[in-house]
C-alpha positions in Angstrom: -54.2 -21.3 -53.4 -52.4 -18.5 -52.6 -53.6 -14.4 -50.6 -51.5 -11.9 -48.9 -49.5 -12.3 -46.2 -51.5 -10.6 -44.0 -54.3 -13.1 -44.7 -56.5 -13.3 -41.5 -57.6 -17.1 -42.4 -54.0 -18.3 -43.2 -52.7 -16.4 -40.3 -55.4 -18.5 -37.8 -54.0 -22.1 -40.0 -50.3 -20.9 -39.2 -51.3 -20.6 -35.6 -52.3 -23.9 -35.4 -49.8 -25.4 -37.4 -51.1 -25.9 -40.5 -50.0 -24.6 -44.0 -46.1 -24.0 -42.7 -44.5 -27.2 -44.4 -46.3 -26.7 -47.9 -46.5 -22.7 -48.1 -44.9 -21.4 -51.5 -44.1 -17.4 -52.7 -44.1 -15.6 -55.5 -43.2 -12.8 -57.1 -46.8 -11.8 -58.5 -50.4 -13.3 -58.8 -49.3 -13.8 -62.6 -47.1 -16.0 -61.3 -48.8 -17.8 -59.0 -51.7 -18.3 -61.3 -49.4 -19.4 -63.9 -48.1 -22.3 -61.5 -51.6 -23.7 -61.3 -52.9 -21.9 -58.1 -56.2 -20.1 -57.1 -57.2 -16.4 -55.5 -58.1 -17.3 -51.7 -61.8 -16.2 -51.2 -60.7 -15.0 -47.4 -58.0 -12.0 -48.5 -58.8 -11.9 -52.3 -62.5 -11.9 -52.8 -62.8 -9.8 -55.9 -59.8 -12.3 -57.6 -61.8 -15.1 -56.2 -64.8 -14.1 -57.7 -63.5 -13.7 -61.4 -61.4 -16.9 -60.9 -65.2 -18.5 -59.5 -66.5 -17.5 -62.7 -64.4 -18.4 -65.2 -63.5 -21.7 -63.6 -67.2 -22.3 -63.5 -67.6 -21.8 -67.6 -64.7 -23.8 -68.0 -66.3 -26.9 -66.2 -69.5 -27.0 -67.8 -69.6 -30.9 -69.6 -71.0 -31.1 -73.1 -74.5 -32.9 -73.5 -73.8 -36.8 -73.3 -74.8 -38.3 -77.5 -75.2 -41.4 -75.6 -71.7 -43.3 -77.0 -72.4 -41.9 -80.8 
């Protein structure tokens, strides 16, 4: 996942010690996205959303032929 820097809900994680041994930068959402990493819903809502959606059409499993 990555969000700003100023994310209130990573902030609160940092405070209690969570997040600071596996936290990553980079340069640009492009970048980050690239890398395999999702909008945080918390600081990036309208990112979130679209990334929601298309993950969500991407998911959908093809009728099962039963093994034909």
């Amino acid at each position: 996942m990555y969000g700003r820097l100023d994310c209130p809900a990573a902030l609160r994680a940092i405070a209690r010690g969570g997040y600071i041994r596996n936290r990553v930068f980079f340069a640009d959402q492009q970048t980050a996205v690239a890398a395999g990493y999702r909008p945080c819903a918390v600081c990036l809502p309208h990112e979130y959303a679209r990334w929601k959606a298309g993950s969500s059409a991407a998911t959908v499993c093809s009728p099962d032929t039963g093994g034909e």
